[in-house]
mmCIF file of the C-alpha atoms, coordinates in Angstrom:
data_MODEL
# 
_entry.id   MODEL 
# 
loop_
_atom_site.group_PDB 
_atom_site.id 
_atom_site.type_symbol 
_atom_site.label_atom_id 
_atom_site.label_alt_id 
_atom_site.label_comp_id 
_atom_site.label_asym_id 
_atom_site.label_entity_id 
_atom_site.label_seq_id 
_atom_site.pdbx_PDB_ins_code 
_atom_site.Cartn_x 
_atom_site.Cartn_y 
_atom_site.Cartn_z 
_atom_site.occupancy 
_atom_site.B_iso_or_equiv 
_atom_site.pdbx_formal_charge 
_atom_site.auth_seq_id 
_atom_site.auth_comp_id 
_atom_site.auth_asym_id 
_atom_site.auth_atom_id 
_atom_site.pdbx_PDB_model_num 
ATOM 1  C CA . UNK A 1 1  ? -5.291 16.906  15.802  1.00 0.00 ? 1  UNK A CA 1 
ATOM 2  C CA . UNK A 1 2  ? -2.149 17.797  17.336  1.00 0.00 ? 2  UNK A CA 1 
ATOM 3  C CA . UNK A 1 3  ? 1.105  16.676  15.257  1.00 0.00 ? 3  UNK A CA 1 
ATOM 4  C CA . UNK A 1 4  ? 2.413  13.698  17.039  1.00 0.00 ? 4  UNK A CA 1 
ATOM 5  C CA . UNK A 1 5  ? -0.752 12.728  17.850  1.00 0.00 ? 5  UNK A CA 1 
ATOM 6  C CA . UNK A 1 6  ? -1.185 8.704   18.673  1.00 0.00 ? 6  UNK A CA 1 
ATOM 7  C CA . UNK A 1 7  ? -4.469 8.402   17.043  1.00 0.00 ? 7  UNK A CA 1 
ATOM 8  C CA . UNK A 1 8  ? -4.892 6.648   13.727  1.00 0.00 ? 8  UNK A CA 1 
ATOM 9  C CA . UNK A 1 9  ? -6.909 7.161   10.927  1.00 0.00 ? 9  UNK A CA 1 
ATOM 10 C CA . UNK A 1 10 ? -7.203 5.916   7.589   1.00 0.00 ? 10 UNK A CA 1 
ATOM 11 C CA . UNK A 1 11 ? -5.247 6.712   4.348   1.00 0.00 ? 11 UNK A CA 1 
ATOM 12 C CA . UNK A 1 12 ? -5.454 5.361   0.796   1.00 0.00 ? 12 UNK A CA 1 
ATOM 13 C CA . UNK A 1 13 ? -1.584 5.063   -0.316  1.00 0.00 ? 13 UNK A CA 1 
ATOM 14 C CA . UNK A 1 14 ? -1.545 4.515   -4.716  1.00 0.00 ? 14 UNK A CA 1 
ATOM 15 C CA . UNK A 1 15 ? 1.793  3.475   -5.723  1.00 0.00 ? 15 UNK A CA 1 
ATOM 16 C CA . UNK A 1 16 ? 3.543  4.094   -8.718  1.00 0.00 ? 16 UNK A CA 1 
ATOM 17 C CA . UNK A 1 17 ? 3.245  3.094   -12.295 1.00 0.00 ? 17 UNK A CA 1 
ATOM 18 C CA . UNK A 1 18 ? 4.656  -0.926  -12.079 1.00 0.00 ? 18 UNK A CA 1 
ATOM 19 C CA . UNK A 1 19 ? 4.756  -2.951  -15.891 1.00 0.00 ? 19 UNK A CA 1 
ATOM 20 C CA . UNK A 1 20 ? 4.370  -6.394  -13.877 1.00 0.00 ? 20 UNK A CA 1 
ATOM 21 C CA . UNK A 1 21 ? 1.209  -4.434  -12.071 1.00 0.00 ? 21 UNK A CA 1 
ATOM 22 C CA . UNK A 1 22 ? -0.006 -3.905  -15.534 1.00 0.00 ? 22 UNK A CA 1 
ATOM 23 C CA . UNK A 1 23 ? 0.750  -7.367  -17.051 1.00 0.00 ? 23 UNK A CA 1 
ATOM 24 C CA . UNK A 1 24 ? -0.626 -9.763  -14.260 1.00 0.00 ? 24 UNK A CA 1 
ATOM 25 C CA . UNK A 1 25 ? -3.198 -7.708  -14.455 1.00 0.00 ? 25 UNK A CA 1 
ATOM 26 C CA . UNK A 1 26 ? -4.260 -8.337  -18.246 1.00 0.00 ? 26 UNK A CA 1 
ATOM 27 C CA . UNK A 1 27 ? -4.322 -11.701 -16.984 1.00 0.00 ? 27 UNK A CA 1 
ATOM 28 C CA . UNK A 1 28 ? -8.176 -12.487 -16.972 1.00 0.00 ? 28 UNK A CA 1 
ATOM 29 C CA . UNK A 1 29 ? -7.870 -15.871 -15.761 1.00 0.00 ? 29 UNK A CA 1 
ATOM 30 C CA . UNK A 1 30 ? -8.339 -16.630 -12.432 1.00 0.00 ? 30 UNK A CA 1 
ATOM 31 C CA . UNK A 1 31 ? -4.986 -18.049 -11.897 1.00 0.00 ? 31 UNK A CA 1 
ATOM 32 C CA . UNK A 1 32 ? -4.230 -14.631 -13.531 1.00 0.00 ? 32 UNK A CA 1 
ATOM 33 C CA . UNK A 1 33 ? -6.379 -13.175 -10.756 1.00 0.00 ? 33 UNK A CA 1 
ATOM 34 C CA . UNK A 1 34 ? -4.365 -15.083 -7.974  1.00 0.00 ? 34 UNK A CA 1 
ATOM 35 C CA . UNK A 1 35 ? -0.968 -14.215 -9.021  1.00 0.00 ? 35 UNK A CA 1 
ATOM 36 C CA . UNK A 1 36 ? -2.134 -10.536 -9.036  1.00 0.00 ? 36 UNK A CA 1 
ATOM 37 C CA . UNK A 1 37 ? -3.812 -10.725 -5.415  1.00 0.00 ? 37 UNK A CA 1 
ATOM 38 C CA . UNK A 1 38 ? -0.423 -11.901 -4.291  1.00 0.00 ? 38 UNK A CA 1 
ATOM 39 C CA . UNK A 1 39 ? 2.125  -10.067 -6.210  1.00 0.00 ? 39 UNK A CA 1 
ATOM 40 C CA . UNK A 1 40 ? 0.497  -6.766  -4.664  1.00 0.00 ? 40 UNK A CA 1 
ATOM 41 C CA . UNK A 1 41 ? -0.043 -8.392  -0.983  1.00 0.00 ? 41 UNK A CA 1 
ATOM 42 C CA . UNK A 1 42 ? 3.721  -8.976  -1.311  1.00 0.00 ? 42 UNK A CA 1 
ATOM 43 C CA . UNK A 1 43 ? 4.649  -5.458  -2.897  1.00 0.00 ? 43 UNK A CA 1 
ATOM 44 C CA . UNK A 1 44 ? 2.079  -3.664  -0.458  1.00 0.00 ? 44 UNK A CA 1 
ATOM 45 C CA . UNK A 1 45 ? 3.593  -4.900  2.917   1.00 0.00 ? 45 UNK A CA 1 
ATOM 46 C CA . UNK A 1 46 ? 7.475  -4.482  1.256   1.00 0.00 ? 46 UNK A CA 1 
ATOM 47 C CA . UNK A 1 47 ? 6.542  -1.156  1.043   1.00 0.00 ? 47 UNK A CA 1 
ATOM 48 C CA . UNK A 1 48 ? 5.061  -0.469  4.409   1.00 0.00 ? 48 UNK A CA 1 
ATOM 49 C CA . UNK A 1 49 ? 7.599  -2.813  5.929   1.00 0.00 ? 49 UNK A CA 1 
ATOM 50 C CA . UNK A 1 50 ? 10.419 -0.537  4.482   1.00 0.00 ? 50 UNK A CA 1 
ATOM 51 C CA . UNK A 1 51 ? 8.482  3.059   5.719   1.00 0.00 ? 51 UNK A CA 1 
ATOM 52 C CA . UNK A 1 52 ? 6.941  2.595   9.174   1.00 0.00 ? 52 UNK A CA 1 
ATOM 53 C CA . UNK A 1 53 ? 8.047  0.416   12.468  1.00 0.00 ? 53 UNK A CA 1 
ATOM 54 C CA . UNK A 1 54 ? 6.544  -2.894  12.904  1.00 0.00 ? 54 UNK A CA 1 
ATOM 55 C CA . UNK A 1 55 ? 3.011  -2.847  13.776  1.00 0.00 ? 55 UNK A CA 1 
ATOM 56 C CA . UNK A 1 56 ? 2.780  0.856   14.220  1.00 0.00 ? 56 UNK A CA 1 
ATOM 57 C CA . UNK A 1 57 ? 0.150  0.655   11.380  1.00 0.00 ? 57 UNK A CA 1 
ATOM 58 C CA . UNK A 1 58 ? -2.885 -1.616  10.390  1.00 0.00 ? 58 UNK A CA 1 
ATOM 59 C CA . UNK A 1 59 ? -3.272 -2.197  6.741   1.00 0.00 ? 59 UNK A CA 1 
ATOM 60 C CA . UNK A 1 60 ? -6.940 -2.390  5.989   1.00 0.00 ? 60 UNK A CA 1 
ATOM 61 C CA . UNK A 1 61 ? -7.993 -2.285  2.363   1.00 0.00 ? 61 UNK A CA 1 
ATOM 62 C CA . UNK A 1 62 ? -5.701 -4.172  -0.567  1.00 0.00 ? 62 UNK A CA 1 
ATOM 63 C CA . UNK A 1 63 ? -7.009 -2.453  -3.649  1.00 0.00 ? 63 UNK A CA 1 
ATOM 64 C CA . UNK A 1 64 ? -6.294 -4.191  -7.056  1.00 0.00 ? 64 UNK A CA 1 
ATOM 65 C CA . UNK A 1 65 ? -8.091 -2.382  -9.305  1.00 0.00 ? 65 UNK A CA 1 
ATOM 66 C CA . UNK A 1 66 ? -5.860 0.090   -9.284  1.00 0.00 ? 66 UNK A CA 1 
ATOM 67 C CA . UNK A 1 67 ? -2.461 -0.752  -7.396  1.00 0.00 ? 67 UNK A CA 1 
ATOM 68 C CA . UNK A 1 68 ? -2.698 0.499   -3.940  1.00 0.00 ? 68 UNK A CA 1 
ATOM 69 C CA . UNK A 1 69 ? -4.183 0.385   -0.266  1.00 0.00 ? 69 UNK A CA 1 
ATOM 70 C CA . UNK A 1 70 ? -6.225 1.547   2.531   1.00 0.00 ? 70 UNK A CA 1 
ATOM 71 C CA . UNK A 1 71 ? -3.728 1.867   5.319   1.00 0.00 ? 71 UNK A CA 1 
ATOM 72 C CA . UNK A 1 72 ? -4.486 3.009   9.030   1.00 0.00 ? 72 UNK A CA 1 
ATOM 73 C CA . UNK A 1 73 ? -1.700 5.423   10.528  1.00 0.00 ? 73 UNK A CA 1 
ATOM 74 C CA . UNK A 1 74 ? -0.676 8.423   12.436  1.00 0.00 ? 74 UNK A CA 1 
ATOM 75 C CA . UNK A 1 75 ? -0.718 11.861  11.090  1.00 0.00 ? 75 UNK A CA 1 
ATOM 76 C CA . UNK A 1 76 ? 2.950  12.127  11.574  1.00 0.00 ? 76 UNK A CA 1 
ATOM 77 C CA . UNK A 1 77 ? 3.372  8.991   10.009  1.00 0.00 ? 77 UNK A CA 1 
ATOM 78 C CA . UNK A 1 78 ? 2.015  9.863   6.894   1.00 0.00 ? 78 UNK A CA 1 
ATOM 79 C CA . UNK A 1 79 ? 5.133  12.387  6.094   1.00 0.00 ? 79 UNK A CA 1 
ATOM 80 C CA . UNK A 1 80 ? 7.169  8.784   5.685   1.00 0.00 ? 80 UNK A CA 1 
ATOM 81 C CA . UNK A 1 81 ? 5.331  8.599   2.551   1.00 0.00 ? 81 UNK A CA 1 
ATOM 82 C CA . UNK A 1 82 ? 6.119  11.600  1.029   1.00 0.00 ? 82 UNK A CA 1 
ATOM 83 C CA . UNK A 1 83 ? 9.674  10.411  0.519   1.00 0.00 ? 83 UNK A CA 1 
ATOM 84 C CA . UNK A 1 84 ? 8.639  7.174   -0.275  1.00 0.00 ? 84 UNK A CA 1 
ATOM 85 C CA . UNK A 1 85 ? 9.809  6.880   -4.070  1.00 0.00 ? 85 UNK A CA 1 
ATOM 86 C CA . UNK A 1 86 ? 7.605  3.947   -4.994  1.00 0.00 ? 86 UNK A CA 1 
ATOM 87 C CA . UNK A 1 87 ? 4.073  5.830   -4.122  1.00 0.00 ? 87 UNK A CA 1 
ATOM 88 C CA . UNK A 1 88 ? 2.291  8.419   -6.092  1.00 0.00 ? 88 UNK A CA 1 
# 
């Protein structure tokens, strides 16, 4: 694939060690549970909001098990992350 190239395909983005990751998610209640799912919904588009244009990207996946997600992008795009100081 050419760089530049408009087609999309899918990336798994892991972000960085995060204490409040780590204590919501000692939380084994399902309130716990909750608060987790959205704490990382929130931190997960912040993140992509702050790299890449408005809807020139489709997130796909949340993952919670370990603090990341599946994200759908451009080749090109993906250099945005490697400066990106919250990802791994």
């Amino acid at each position: 694939m050419a760089m530049g190239s408009k087609r999309t395909e899918l990336y798994f983005v892991f972000m960085n060690y995060d204490p409040e990751y780590h204590r919501l998610q000692a939380d084994r209640t399902k309130k716990g549970a909750h608060e987790l799912g959205s704490y990382l919904s929130m931190k997960h588009d912040e993140v992509l909001a702050t790299t890449l244009p408005a809807g020139s990207f489709k997130k796909t996946l949340p993952l919670v098990i370990v603090d990341g997600f599946a994200v759908e992008i451009t080749e090109a795009q993906l250099s945005f992350f490697h400066n990106c100081s919250v990802v791994w």
